[in-house]
DSSP file (Angstrom, degrees, kcal/mol; ACC not computed):
  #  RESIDUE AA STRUCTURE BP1 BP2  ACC     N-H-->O    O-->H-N    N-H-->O    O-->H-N    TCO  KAPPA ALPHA  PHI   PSI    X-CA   Y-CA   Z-CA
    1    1 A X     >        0   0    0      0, 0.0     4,-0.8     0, 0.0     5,-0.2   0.000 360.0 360.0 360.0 -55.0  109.8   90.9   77.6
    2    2 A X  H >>  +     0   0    0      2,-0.2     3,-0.7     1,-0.2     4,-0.6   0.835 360.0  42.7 -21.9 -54.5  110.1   93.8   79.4
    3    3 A X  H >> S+     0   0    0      1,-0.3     4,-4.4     2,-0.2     3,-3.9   0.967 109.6  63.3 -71.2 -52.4  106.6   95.3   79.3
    4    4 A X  H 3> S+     0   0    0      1,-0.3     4,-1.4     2,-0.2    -1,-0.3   0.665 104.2  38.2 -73.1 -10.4  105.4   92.1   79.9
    5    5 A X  H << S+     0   0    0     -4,-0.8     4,-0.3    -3,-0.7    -1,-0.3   0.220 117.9  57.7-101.2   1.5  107.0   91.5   83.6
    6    6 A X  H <X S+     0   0    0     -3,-3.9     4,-0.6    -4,-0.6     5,-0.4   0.843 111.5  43.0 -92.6 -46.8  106.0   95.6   84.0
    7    7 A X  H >X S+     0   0    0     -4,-4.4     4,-1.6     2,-0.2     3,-1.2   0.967 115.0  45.6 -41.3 -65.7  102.2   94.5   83.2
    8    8 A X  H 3X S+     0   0    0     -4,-1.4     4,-2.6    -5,-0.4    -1,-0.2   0.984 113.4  45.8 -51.9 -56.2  102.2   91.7   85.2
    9    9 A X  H 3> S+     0   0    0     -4,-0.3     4,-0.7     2,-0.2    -1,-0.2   0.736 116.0  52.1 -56.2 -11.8  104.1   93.5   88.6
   10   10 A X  H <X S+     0   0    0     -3,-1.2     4,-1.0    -4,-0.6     5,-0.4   0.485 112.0  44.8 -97.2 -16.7  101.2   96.7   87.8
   11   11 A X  H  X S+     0   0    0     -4,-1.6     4,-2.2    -5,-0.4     3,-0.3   0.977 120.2  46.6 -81.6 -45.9   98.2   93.8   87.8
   12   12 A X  H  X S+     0   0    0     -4,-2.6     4,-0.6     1,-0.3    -2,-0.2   0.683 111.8  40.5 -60.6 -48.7  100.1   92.6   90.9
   13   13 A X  H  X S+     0   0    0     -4,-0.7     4,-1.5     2,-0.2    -1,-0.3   0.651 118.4  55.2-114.5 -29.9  100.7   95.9   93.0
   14   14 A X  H  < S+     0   0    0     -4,-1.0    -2,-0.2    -3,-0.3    -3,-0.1   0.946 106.1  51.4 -96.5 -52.5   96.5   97.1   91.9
   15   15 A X  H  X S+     0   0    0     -4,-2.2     4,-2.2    -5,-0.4     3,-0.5   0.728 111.0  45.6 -63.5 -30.7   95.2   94.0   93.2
   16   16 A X  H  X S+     0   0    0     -4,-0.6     4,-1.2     1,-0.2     2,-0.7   0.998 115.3  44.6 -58.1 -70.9   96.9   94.4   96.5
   17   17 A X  H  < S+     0   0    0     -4,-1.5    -2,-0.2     1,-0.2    -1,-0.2   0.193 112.6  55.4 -89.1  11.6   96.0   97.9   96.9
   18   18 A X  H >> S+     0   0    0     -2,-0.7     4,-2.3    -3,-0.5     3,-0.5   0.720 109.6  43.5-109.4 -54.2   92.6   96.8   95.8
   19   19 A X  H 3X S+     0   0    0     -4,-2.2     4,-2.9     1,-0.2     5,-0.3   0.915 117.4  48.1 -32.9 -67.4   92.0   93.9   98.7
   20   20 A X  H 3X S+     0   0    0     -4,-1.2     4,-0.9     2,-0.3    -1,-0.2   0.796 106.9  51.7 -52.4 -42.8   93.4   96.2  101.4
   21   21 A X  H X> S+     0   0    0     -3,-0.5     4,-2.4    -5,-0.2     3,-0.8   0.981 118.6  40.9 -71.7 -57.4   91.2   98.9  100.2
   22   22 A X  H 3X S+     0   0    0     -4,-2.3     4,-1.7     1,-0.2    -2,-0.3   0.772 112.5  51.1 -16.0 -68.9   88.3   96.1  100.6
   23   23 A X  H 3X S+     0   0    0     -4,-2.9     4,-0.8     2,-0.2    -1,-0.2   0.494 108.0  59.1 -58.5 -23.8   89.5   94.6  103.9
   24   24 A X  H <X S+     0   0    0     -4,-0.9     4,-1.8    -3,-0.8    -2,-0.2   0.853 111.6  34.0 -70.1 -50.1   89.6   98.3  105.2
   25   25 A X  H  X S+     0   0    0     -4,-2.4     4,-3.2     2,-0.2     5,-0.4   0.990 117.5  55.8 -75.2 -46.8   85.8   99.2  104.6
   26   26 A X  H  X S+     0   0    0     -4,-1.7     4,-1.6     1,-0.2     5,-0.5   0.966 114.7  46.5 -20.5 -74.5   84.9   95.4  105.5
   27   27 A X  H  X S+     0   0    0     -4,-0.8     4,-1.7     1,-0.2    -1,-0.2   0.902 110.2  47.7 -15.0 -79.0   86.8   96.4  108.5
   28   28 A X  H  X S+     0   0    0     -4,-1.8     4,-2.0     1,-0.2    -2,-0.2   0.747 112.9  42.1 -61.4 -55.9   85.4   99.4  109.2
   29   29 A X  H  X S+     0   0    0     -4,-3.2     4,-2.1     2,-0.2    -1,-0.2   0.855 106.7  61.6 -60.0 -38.8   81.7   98.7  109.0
   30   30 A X  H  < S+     0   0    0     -4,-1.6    -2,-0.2    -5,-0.4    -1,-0.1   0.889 117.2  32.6 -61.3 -55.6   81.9   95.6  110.7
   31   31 A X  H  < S+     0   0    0     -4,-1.7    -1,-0.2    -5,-0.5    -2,-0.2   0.953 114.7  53.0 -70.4 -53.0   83.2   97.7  113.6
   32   32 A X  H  < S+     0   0    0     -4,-2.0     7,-3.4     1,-0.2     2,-0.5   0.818 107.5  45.0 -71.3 -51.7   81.4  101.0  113.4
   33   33 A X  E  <  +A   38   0A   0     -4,-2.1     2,-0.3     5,-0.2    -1,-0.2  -0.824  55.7 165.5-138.8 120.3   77.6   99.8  113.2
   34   34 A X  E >   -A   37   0A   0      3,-0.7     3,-1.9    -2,-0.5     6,-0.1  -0.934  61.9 -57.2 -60.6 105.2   75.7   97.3  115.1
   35   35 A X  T 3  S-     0   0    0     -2,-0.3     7,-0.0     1,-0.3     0, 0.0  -0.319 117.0 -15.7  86.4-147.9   72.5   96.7  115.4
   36   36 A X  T 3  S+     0   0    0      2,-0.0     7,-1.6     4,-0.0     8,-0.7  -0.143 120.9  86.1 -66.5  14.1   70.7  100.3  116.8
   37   37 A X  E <   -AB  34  42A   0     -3,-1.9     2,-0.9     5,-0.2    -3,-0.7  -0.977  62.6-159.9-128.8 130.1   73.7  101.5  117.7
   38   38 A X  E >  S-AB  33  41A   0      3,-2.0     3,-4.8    -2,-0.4    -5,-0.2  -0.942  88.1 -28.1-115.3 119.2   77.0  103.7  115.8
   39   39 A X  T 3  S-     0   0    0     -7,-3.4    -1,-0.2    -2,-0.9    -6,-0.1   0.628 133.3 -38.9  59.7  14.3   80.0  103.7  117.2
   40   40 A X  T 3  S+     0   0    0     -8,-0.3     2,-0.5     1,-0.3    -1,-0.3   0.284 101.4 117.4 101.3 -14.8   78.3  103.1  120.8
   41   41 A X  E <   -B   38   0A   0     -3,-4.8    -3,-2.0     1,-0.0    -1,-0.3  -0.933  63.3-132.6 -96.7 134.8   75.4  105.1  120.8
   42   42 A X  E     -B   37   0A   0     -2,-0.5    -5,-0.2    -5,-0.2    -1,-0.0  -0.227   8.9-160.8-112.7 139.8   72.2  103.6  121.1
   43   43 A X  S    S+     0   0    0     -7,-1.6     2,-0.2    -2,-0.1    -6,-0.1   0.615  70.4 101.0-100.6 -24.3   69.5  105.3  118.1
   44   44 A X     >  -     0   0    0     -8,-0.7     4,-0.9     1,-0.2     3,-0.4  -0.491  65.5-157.5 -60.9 122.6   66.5  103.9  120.6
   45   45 A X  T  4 S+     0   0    0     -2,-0.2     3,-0.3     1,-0.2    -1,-0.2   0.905  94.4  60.6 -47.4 -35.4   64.9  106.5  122.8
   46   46 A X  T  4 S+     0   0    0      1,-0.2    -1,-0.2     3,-0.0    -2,-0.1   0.705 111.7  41.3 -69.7 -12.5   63.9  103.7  125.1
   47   47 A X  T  4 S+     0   0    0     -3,-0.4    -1,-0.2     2,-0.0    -2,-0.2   0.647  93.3  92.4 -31.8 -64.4   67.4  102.9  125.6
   48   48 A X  S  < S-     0   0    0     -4,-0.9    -3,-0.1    -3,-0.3    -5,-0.1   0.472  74.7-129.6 -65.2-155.5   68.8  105.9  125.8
   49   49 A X        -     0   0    0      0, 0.0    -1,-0.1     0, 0.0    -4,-0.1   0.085  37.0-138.5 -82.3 -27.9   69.6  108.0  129.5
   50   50 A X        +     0   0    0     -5,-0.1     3,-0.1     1,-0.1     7,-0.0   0.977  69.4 122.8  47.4  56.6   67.9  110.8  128.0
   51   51 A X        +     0   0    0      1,-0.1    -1,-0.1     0, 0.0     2,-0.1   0.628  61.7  60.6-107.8 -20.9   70.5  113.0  129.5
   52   52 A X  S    S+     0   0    0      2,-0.1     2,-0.2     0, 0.0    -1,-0.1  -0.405  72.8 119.5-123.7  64.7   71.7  114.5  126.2
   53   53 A X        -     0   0    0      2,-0.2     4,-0.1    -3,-0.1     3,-0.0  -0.435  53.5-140.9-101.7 164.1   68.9  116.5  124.2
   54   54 A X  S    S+     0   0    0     -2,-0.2     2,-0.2     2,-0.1    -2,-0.1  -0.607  82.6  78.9-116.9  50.2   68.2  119.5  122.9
   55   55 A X  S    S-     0   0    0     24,-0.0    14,-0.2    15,-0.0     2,-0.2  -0.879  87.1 -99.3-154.9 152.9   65.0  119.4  123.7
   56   56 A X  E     -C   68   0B   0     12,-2.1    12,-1.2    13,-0.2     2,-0.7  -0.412  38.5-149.5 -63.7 110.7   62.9  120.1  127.5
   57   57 A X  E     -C   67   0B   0     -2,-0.2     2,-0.5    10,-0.2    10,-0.2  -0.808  16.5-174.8 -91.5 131.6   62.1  117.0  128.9
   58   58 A X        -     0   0    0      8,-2.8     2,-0.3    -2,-0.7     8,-0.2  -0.918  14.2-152.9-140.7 160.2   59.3  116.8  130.8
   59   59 A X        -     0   0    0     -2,-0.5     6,-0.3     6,-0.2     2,-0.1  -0.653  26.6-139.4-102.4 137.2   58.1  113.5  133.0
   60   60 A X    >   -     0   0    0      4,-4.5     3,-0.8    -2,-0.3    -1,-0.1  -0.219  29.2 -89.6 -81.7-178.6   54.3  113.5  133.4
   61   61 A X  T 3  S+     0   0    0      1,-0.2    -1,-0.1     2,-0.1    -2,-0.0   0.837 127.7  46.0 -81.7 -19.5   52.4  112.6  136.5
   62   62 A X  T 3  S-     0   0    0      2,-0.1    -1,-0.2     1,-0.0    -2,-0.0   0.035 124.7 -99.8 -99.3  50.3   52.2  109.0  135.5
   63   63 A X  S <  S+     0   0    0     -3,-0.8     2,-0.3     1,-0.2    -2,-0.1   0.641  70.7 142.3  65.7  -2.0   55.8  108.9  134.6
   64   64 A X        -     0   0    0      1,-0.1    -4,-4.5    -5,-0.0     2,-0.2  -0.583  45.3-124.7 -70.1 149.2   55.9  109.1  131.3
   65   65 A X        -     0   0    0     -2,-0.3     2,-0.3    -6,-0.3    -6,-0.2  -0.585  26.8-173.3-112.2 127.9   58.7  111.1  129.4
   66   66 A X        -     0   0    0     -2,-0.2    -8,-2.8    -8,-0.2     2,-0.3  -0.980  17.0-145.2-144.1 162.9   58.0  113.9  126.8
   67   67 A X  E     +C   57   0B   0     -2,-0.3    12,-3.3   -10,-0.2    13,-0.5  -0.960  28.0 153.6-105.8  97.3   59.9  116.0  124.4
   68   68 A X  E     -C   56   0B   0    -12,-1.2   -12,-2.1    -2,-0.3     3,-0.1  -0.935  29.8-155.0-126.0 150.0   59.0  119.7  123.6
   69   69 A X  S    S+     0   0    0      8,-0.3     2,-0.4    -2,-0.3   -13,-0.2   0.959  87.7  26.8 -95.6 -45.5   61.2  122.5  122.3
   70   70 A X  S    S-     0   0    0    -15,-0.1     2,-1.5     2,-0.1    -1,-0.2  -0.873  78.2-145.3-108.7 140.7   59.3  125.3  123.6
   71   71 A X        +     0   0    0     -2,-0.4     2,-0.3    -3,-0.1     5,-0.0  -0.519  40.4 118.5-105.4 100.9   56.9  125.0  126.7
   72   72 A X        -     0   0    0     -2,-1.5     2,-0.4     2,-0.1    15,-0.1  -0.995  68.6 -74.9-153.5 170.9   53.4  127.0  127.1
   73   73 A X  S    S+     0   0    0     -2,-0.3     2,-0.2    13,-0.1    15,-0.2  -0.408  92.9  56.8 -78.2 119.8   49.8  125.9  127.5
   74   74 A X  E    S-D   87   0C   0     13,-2.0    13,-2.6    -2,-0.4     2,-0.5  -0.880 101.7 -36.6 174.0-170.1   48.1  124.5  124.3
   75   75 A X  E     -D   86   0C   0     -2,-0.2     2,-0.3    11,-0.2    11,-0.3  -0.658  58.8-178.4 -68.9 126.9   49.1  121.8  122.0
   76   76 A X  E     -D   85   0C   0      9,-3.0     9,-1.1    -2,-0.5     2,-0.3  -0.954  35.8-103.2-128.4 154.8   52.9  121.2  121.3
   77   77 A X  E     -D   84   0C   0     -2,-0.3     2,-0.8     7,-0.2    -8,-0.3  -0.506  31.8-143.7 -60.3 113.6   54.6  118.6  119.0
   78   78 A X  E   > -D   83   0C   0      5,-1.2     5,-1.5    -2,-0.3     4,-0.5  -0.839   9.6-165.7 -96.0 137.8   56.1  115.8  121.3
   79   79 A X  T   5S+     0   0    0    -12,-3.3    -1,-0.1    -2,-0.8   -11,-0.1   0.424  84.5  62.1 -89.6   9.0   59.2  115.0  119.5
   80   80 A X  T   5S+     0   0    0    -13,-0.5    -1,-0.2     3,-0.1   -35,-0.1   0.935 121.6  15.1 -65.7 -62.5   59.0  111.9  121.9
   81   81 A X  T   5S-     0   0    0      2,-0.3    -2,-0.2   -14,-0.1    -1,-0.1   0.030 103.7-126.0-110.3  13.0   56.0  110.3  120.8
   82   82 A X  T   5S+     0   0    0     -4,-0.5     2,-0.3     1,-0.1    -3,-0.2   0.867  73.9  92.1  18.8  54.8   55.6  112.4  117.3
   83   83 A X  E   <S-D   78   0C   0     -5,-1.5    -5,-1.2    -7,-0.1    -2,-0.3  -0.898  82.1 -87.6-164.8 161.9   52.4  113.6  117.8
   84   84 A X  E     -D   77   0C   0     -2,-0.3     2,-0.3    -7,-0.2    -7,-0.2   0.136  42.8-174.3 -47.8 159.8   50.7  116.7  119.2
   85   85 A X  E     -D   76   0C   0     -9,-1.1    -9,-3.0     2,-0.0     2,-0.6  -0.942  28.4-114.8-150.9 146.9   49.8  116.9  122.8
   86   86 A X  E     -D   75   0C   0     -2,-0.3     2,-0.4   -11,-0.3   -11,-0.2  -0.678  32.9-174.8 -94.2 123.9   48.0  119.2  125.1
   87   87 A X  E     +D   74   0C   0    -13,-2.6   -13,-2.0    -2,-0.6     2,-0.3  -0.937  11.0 162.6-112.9 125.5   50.3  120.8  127.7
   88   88 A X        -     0   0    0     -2,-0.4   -16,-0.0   -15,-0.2    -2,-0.0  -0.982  38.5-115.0-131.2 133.4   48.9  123.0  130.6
   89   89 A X        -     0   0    0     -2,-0.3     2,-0.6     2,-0.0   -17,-0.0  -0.005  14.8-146.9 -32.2 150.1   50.8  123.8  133.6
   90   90 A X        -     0   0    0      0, 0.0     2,-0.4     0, 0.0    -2,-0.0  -0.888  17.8-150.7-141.8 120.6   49.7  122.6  137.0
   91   91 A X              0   0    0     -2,-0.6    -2,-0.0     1,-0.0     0, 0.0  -0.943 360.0 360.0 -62.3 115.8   50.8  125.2  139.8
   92   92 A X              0   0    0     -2,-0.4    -1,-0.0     0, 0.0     0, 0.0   0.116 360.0 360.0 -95.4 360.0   51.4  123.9  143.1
């Protein structure tokens, strides 16, 4: 008789701790990612501010926005548009 009201109260106390554990990640995702966005930050470049890179931006003459980590004349990788581009300097 024992055992059997010890069984039942350990089936009892697992299945709570199992919901709660459930209802926590449920929780948790629910909250944490939208859409393009974690946790508030937007994954889009077109989105973004582009204030917070690690990488040179530089704005072309028709306004367009590019990404390079190092800048000299040839082709470099824009990490903008993922593909090469030819960069030369224009001195003013």
């Amino acid at each position: 008789m024992k055992n059997k009201f010890l069984v039942k109260k350990i089936k009892i106390s697992l299945s709570i701790y199992i919901v709660s554990i459930l209802t926590l990640c449920v929780f948790a995702f629910s909250m944490g990612c939208r859409g393009s966005y974690i946790s508030g930050y937007s994954l889009d470049p077109d989105t973004t501010n582009h204030n917070s890179t690690i990488f040179n931006e530089i704005i072309d003459s028709d306004s367009s926005l590019h990404w390079y980590v190092k800048l000299y004349d040839g082709e470099l990788w824009c990490y903008y548009h993922n593909r090469y581009e030819m960069v030369s300097r224009v001195r003013r």
